[in-house]
N, C-alpha and C positions, 0 to 999 in steps of 0.2 A: 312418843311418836307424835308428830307434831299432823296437822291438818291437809297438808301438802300429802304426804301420802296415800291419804281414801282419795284423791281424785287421780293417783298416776294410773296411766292406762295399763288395762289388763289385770286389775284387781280378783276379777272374777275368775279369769284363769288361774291367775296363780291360786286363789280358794280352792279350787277345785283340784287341781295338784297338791299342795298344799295337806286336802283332808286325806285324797287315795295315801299319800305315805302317811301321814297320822295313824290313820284305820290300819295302813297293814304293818306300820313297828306299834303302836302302841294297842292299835285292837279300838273297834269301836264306841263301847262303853265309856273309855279310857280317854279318850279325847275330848276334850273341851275347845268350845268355841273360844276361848281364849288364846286358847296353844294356837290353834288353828290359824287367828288372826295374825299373831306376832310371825308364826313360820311364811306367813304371806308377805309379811311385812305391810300390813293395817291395821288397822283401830278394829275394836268392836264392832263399834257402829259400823263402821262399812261393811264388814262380813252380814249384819241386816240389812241393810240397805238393797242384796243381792240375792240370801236367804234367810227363810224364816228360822228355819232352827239347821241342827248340822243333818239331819236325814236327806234334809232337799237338796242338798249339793249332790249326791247320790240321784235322784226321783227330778230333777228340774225341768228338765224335756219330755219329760212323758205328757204332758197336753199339747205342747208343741208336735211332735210324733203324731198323736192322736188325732189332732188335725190334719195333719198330710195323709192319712188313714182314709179316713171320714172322707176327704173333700175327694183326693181316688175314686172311692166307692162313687158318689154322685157323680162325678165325670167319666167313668169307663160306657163305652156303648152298651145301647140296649138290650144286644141281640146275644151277650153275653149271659153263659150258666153265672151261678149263686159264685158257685168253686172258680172258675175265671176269674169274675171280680174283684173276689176277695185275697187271689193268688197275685195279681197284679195292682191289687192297693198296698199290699205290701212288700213288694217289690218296690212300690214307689219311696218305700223309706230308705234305699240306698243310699241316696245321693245326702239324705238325713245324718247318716252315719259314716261319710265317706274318711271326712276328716280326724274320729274318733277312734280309731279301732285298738288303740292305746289305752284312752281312757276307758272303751267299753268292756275292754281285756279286765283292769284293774278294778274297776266296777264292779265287775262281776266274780271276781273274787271274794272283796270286802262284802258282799251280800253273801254269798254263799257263807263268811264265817259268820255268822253274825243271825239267830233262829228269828230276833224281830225286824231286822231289814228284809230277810227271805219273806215275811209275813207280809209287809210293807209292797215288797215285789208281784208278790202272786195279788194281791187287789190290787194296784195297777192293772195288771195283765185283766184280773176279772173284770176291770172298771174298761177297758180297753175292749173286752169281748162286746160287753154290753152297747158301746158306739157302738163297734161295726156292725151287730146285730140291728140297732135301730135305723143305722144306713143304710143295711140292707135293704129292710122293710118298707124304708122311705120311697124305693127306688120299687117298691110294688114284690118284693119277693116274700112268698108266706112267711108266715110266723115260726113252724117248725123249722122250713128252710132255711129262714136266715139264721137263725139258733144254729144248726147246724154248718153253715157255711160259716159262722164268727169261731166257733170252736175250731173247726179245721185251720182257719186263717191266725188265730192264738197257736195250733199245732206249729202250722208251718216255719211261725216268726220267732216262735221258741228254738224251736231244731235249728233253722237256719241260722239265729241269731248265735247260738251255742257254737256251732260249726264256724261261724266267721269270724269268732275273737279265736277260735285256738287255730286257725287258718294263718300258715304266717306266708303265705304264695300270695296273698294280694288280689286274691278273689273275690271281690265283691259282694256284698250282704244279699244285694239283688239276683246274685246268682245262686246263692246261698239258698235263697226265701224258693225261687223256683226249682231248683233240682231237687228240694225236700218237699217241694209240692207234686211233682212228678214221681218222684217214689211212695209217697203214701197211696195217690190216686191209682197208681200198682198194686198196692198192697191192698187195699178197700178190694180191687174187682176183682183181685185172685180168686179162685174158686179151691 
C-alpha cells in the first residue's frame, strides 16, 4: 500500500468502522492492528497516527465528552439545585452523539463482550464522575453534594445512554438523559 492512502480522507472513519466489525466477527483479543489497517485500507502508521493502540478507537471521545460535561456544569445558572445542573450538563451531550447512534449501538456491544474493555468503560465513567464532581464544587456546591449530584449525573447518562442505542424511534439521547432523570428523582422521594 503505497503512501497515497494514509492521507485519503476519512481514514479515521473507516478505523473506526473498520475495528466495530473486526471486534464483533473476530472478537476483540483477536484483532490486530494490522487487520485493522488493511480492512481500512491503510498503513500502520496511519492507524497511529489517529490512535494509540486498538482500545482507543472504542474510548476516543470520552475527553471530548467530558468537556462538554464540564464546561455545561460552569455555564448552567446559578440559581439551579446540584441535581438541575448536573441533569442538564448532560443533556448537553446530545447533540455529542447525534450523529453516532450506530456506532454507539455497536460500541456498546464490543464492550460488553469483552471483561477488560467493560473495565476500561466503568474508569472512564469513574474518571468522568470525578470531573463533574470537581465542577460541581468549582461552581461552590459542597463537597458531599457534588459527590452525590456526579453519581446521579453517571446514573442518569448511564440509563439514558443504554436506553438510546437500543431506541430505534429516533429519540434523542438528551431526551433519554432527562426522562431517566425524572424517574429516579421519583423514585428517590417515594416514600
Amino acid at each position: 500500500m503505497g503512501d497515497v492512502a494514509r492521507w485519503e480522507p476519512g481514514a479515521r472513519e473507516r478505523l473506526m468502522m473498520a475495528a466495530l466489525d473486526a471486534f464483533t466477527e473476530e472478537g476483540f483479543e483477536q484483532t490486530t492492528v494490522a487487520g485493522l489497517a488493511e480492512r481500512a485500507g491503510v498503513t500502520e502508521r496511519t492507524f497511529f497516527r489517529h490512535f494509540a493502540d486498538k482500545r482507543e478507537v472504542l474510548f476516543q471521545g470520552s475527553d471530548e465528552m467530558q468537556g462538554v460535561v464540564t464546561a455545561a456544569i460552569a455555564a448552567e445558572p446559578e440559581h439551579l439545585t446540584p441535581v438541575e445542573v448536573i441533569t442538564r450538563a448532560f443533556e448537553a451531550v446530545g447533540p455529542f452523539f447525534a450523529e453516532r447512534h450506530e456506532f454507539a449501538r455497536r460500541r456498546a456491544a464490543a464492550i460488553a463482550a469483552n471483561t477488560n474493555l467493560l473495565e476500561r468503560e466503568l474508569l472512564k465513567l469513574q474518571t468522568l464522575k470525578a470531573a463533574t464532581a470537581d465542577a460541581l464544587r468549582a461552581r461552590g456546591v459542597l463537597e458531599s453534594d457534588a459527590t452525590l449530584a456526579a453519581e446521579f449525573g453517571a446514573t442518569i447518562f448511564h440509563v439514558g445512554f443504554e436506553r438510546w442505542i437500543d431506541d430505534p424511534t429516533g429519540v434523542g439521547l438528551d431526551q433519554h438523559v432527562r426522562r431517566t432523570s425524572d424517574e429516579l428523582k421519583v423514585l428517590i422521594t417515594r416514600e
